[in-house]
C-alpha positions as CSV (number, residue, x, y, z in Angstrom):
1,X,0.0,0.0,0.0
2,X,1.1,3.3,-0.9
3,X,0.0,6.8,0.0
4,X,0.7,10.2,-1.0
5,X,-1.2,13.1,0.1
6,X,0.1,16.6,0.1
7,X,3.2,15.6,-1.3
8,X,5.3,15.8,1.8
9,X,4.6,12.1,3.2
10,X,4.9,8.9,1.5
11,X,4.5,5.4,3.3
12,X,4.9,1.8,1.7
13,X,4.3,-1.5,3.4
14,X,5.1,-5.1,2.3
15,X,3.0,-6.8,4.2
16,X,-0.6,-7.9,4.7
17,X,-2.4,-5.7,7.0
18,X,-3.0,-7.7,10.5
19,X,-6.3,-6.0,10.8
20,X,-8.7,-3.1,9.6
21,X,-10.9,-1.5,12.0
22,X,-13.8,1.0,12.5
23,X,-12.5,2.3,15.7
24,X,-15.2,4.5,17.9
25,X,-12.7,5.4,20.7
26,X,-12.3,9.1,21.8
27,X,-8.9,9.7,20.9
28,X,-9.8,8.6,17.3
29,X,-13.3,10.6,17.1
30,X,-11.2,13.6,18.1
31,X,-8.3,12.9,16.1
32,X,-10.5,12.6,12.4
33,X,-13.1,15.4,14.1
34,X,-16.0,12.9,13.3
35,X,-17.9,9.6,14.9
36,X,-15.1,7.1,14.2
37,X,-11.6,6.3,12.6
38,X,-10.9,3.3,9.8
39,X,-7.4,1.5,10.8
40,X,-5.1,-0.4,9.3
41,X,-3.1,-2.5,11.7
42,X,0.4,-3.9,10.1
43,X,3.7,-5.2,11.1
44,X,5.8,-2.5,12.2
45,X,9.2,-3.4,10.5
46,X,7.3,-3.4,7.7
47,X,6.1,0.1,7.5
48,X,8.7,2.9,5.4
49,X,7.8,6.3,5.5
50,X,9.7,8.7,3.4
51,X,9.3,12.4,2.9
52,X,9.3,15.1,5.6
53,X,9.6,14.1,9.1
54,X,6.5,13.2,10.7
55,X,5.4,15.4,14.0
56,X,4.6,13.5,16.9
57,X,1.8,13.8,19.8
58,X,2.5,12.1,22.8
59,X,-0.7,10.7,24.2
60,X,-1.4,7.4,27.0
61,X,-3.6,4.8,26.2
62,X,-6.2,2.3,27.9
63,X,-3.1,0.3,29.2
64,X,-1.4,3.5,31.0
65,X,1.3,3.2,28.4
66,X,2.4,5.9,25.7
67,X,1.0,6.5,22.0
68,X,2.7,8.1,19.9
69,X,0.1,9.7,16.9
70,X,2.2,10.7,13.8
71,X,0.8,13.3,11.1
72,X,1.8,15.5,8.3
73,X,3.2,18.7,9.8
74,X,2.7,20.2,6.4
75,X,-1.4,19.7,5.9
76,X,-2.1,17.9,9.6
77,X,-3.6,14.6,8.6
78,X,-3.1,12.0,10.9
79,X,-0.6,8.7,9.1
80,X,-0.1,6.6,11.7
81,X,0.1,5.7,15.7
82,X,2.6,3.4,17.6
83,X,1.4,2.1,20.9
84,X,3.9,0.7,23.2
85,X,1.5,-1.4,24.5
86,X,1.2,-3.1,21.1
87,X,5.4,-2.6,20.0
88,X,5.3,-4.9,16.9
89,X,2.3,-3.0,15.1
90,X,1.7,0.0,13.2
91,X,-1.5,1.5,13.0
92,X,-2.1,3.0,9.6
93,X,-4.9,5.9,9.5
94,X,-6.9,4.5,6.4
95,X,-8.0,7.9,5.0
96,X,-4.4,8.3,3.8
97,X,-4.4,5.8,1.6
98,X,-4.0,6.2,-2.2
99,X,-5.7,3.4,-3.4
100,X,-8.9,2.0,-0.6
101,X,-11.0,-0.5,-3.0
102,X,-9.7,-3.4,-1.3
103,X,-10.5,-2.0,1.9
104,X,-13.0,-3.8,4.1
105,X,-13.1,-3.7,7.7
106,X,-13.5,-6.9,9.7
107,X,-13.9,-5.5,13.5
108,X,-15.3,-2.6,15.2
109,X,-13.7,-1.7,18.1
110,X,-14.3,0.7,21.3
111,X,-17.9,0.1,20.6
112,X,-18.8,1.4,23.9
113,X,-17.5,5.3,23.1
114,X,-19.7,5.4,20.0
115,X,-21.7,8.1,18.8
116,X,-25.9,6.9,20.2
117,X,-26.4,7.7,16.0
118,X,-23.7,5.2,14.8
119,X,-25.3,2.4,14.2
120,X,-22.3,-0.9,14.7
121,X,-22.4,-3.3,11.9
122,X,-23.5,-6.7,13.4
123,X,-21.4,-8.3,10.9
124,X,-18.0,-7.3,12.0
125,X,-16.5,-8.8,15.1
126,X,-16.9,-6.1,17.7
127,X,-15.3,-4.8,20.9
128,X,-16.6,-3.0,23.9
129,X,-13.0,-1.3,23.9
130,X,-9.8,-2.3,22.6
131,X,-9.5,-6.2,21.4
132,X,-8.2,-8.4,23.4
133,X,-4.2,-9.5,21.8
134,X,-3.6,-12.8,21.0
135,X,-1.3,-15.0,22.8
């Protein structure tokens, strides 16, 4: 996958994402400014980004442990987030994207923080926060 927005960031990965998500939690509705944010979970050794240096917001998550959310300095949208809680993954903001047709969520996640209007797709896996990790 391959992404190039403004022109300042460019990101390739060669591997298979891990999981895509519809995630409801707080951080992501205020992150994206809207009801939810679509993720794209991938190894991440597998993960180059190029371009401009990526600006950082430090942030804690559920487990007490940092997140780091990366975006463009230059136009602001949100790439990607690192969770130490979660060190082998990356997790891909899937607005940025250049090409989305294969696309297709298979989990909904922090279900409990959605907007009353959303209504979650009973055909997706769901969790009431973050899913569990597998052993």
């Amino acid at each position: 996958m391959v992404v190039v927005w403004c022109g300042s960031i460019r990101y390739t990965c060669n591997a298979e994402p891990l999981l895509t998500a519809v995630c409801h939690c707080p951080h992501c509705q205020k992150q994206s400014g809207t009801s939810f944010s679509v993720i794209v979970a991938v190894p991440k050794d597998s993960l180059r980004i190029a371009g401009q240096t990526l600006k950082t917001f430090e942030d804690v998550g559920e487990s007490g442990l940092p997140v780091r959310r990366q975006f463009c300095g230059k136009c602001g949208s949100p790439i990607v987030s690192h969770l130490e809680a979660m060190p082998d993954l990356a997790f891909i903001k899937a607005g940025t994207l250049k090409n989305t047709s294969w696309l297709n969520p298979t989990m909904e996640v922090w279900c409990e923080t959605a907007q009353p209007w959303i209504d979650i797709d009973g055909t997706r896996q769901h969790a009431e926060r973050n899913p569990p990790l597998a052993a």
